[in-house]
KEGUPA-199531 format. One line per 4 residues: number of its first residue (from 1); for each residue x, y, z of C-alpha. Coordinates in steps of 0.1 Angstrom, whole numbers, plus 5000, padded with zeros to 4 digits. Layout:
NUM) X:Y:Z | ...
//
This chain:
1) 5000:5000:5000 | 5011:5032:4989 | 5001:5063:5016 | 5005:5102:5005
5) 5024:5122:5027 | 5033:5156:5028 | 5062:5173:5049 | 5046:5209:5065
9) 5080:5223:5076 | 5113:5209:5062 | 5127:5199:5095 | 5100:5170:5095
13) 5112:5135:5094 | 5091:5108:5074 | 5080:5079:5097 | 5102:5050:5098
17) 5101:5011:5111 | 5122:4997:5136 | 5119:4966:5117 | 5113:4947:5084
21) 5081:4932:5102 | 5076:4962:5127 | 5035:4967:5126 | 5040:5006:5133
25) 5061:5029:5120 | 5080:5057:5144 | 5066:5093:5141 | 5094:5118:5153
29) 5091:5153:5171 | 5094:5180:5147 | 5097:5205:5173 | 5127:5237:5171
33) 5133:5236:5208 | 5127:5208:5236 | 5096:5206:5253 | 5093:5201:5288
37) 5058:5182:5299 | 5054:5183:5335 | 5040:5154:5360 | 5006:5147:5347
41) 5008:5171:5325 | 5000:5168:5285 | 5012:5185:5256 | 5004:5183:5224
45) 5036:5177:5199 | 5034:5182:5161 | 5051:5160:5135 | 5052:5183:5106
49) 5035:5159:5085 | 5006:5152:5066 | 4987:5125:5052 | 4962:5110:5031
53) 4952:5076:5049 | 4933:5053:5024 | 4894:5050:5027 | 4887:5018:5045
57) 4914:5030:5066 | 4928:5049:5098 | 4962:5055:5111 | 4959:5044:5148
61) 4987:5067:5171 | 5001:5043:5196 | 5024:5049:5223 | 5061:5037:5217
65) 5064:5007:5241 | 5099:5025:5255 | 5090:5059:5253 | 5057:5048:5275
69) 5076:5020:5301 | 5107:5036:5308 | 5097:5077:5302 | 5059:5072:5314
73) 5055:5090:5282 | 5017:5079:5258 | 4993:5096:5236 | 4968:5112:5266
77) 4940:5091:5247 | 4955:5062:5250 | 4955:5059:5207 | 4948:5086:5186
81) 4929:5083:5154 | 4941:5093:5119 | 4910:5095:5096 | 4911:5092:5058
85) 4893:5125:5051 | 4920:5144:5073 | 4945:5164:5057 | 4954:5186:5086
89) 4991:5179:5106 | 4994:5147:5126 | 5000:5160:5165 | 5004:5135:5194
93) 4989:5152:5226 | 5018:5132:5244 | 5005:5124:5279 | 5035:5122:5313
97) 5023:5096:5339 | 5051:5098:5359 | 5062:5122:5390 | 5093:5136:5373
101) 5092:5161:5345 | 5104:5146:5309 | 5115:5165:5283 | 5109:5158:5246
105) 5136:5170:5221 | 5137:5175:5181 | 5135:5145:5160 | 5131:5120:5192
109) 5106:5092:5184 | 5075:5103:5205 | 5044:5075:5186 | 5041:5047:5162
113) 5018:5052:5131 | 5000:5015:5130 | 4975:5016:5091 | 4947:4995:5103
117) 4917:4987:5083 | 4882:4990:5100 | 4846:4980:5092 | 4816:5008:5080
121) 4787:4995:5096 | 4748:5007:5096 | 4732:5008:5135 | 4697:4988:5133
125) 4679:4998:5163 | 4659:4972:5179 | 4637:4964:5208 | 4652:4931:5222
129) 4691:4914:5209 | 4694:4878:5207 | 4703:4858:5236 | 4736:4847:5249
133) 4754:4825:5272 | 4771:4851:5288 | 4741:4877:5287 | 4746:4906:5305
137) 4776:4896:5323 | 4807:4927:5327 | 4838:4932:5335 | 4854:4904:5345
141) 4823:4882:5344 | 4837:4857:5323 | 4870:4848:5347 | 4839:4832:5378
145) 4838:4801:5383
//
């Protein structure tokens, strides 16, 4: 699959993989100066790109598993969605769990960019839904014994 992609400033880096087989590629920081993001604090963090995600499509914004682990760096919602009709820039509103203040600089990878197809359905309202096993049963209903 071929994606369009446009660099907004010329300091913006194109996403790149890790790996051959890496599901998500690595969205960088195109940012002049570092940013400082305080405990609990978010701040949103451009990347000086745009795209034209395929219809059937959306880029999903995941957090970087090292970035997020040992930083306490994520997205603040957890994974951001790229829709095909959006041209705009792609920003991560990059999220500090931790108790210490982090600081993000230019070019550091802050996100992965993950292309994942997804289904357009049509809601049918009804009175009553079929019957299961499991029913009405919630969190962690399914774990009882």
């Amino acid at each position: 699959m071929e994606i369009s992609i446009k660099r907004l400033t010329d300091s913006a880096r194109l996403p790149d993989r890790g790996s051959a087989l890496a599901a998500g590629y690595d969205l960088f920081a195109d940012i002049t100066e570092a940013v400082t993001i305080a405990p609990h604090e978010t701040r949103m963090i451009g990347t000086g790109l745009a795209m034209e995600i395929p219809v059937g499509y959306f880029g999903g914004i995941f957090a970087r598993s090292g970035l997020s682990a040992k930083e306490g760096l994520r997205p603040a919602n957890c994974v951001g969605v790229v829709d095909s009709d959006y041209r705009g820039e792609i920003k991560v509103a990059l999220h500090n769990d931790g108790e210490t203040e982090r600081v993000v600089t230019p070019e550091q990878k802050i996100a992965q960019l993950v292309v994942v197809p997804f289904l357009s359905v049509d809601f049918n309202e009804v009175e009553e839904l079929t019957d299961t096993v499991r029913g009405e049963g919630g969190f962690g209903s399914t774990g009882k014994h």
